[in-house]
C-alpha positions as CSV (number, residue, x, y, z in Angstrom):
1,X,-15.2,-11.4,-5.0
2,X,-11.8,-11.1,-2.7
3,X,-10.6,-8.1,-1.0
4,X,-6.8,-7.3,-2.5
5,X,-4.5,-5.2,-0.3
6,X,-1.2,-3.5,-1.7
7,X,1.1,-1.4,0.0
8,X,2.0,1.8,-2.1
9,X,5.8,2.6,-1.0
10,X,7.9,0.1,-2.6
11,X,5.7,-2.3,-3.6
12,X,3.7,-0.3,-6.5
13,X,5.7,3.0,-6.6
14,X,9.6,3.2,-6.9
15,X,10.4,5.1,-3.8
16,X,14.4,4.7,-3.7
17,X,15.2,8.2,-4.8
18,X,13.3,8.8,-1.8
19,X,15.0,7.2,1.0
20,X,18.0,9.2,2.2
21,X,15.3,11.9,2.9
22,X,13.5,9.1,5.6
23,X,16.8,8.4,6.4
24,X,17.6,11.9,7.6
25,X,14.5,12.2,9.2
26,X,12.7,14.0,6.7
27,X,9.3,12.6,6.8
28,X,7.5,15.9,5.4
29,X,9.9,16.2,2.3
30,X,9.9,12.4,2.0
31,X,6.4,12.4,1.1
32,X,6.1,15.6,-0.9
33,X,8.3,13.9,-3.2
34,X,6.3,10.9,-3.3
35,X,5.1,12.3,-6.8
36,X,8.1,11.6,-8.3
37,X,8.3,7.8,-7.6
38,X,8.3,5.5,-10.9
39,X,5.8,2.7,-11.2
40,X,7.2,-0.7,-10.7
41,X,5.6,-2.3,-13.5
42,X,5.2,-6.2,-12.4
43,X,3.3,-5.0,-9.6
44,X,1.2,-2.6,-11.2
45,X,0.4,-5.4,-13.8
46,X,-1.0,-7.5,-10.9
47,X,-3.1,-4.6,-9.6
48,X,-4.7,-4.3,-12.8
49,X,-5.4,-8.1,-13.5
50,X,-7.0,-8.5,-9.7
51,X,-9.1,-5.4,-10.4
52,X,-10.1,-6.2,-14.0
53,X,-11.3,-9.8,-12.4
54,X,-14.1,-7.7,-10.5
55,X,-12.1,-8.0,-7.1
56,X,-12.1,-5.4,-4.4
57,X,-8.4,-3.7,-4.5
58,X,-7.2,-1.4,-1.5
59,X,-4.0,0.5,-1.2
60,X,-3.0,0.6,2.0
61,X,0.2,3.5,2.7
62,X,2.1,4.5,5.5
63,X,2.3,7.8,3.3
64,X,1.0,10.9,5.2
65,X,-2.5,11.7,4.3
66,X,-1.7,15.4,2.8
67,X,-0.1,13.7,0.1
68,X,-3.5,12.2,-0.8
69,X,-4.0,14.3,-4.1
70,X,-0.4,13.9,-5.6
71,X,-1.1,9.9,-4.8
72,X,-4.9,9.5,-6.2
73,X,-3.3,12.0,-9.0
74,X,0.3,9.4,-9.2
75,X,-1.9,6.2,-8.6
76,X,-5.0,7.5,-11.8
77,X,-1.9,7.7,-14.1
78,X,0.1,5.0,-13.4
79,X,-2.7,2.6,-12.8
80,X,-5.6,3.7,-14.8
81,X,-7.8,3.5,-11.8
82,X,-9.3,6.5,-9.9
83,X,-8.9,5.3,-5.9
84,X,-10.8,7.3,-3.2
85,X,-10.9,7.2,0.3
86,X,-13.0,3.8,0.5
87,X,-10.0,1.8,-1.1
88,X,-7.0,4.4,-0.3
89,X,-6.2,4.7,3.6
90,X,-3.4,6.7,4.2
91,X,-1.7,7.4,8.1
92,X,-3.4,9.7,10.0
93,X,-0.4,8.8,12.9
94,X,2.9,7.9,14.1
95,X,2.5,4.4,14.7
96,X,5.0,2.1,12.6
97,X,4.3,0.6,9.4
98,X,3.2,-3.0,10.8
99,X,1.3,-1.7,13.9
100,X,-0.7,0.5,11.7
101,X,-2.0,-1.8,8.8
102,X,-2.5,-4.7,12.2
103,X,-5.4,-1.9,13.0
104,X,-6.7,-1.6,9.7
105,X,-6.8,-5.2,9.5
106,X,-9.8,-4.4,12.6
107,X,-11.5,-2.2,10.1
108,X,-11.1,-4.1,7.0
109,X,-12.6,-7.7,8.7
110,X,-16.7,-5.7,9.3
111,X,-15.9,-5.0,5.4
112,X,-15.1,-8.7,4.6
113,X,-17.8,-10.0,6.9
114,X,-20.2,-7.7,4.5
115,X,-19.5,-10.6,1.6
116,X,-15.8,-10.3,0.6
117,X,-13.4,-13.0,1.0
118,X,-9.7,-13.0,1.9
119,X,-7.7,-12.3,-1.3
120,X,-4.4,-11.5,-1.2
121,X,-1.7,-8.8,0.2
122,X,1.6,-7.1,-1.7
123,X,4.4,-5.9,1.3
124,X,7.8,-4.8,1.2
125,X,8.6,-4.6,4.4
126,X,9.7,-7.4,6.1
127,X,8.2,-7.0,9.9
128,X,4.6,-6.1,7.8
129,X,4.7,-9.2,5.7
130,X,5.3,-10.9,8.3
131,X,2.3,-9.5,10.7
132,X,0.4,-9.6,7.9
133,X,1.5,-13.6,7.6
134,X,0.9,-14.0,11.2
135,X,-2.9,-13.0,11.3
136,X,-3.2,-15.9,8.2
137,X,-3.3,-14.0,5.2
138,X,-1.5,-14.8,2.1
139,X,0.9,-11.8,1.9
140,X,3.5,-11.7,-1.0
141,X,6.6,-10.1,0.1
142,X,7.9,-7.7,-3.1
143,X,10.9,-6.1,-1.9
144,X,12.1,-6.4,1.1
145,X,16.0,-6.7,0.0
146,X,15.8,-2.4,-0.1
147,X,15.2,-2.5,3.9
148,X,17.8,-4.8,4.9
């Protein structure tokens, strides 16, 4: 078994309606309204084929973590799979996207020394997939045209 790690913002969920409201500076409203994102499907399909081969999946999101309800809720129905706080880890800071998923990648590595191999990751954003690239995973970059 692999551990899989997708980003949730652009990469599974449709967040464009969202983005003039991070562009103002609007972080709180930005993610309240993270329950109206739509699914992008091709990624979603991918999700469900790693997960259906047995494989660890974790959602990793840059999303505040009082949104965790609306996006176990968002991720049950779009998905078909319930994700709890073992596989879903949500900020709990201000640190920037790519400086915040190189410390998970601290936290993930006692869980892949416990019998879990390197799999794969799904990024937007350019300066992640990169990071992500630069610590020698395989990281699929899904989007990052919307950030330049």
């Amino acid at each position: 078994m692999a551990a899989y790690i997708f980003d949730l913002d652009g990469t599974l969920s449709n967040n464009l309606h969202r983005l003039p409201l991070l562009k103002a500076g609007k972080w709180e409203e930005y993610n309240q309204a993270c329950h109206l994102d739509t699914p992008i499907d091709p990624t979603i399909a991918m999700l469900r084929l790693i997960k259906s081969a047995g494989h660890n999946v974790f959602i990793w999101s840059g999303r505040s973590n009082t949104e965790r309800t609306a996006t176990v809720k968002w991720l049950l129905t779009h998905t078909g799979y319930e994700f709890t706080e073992n596989d879903l880890w949500m900020r709990d800071n201000r640190l920037n996207n790519a400086e915040l998923k190189l410390s998970w990648l601290k936290d993930l590595d006692a869980k892949l020394l416990q019998g879990l191999k390197k799999g794969a990751i799904f990024d937007d954003q350019p300066d992640t997939v990169a990071m992500f690239r630069n610590q020698g995973f395989v990281c699929y970059d899904v989007g990052s045209t919307l950030f330049n």
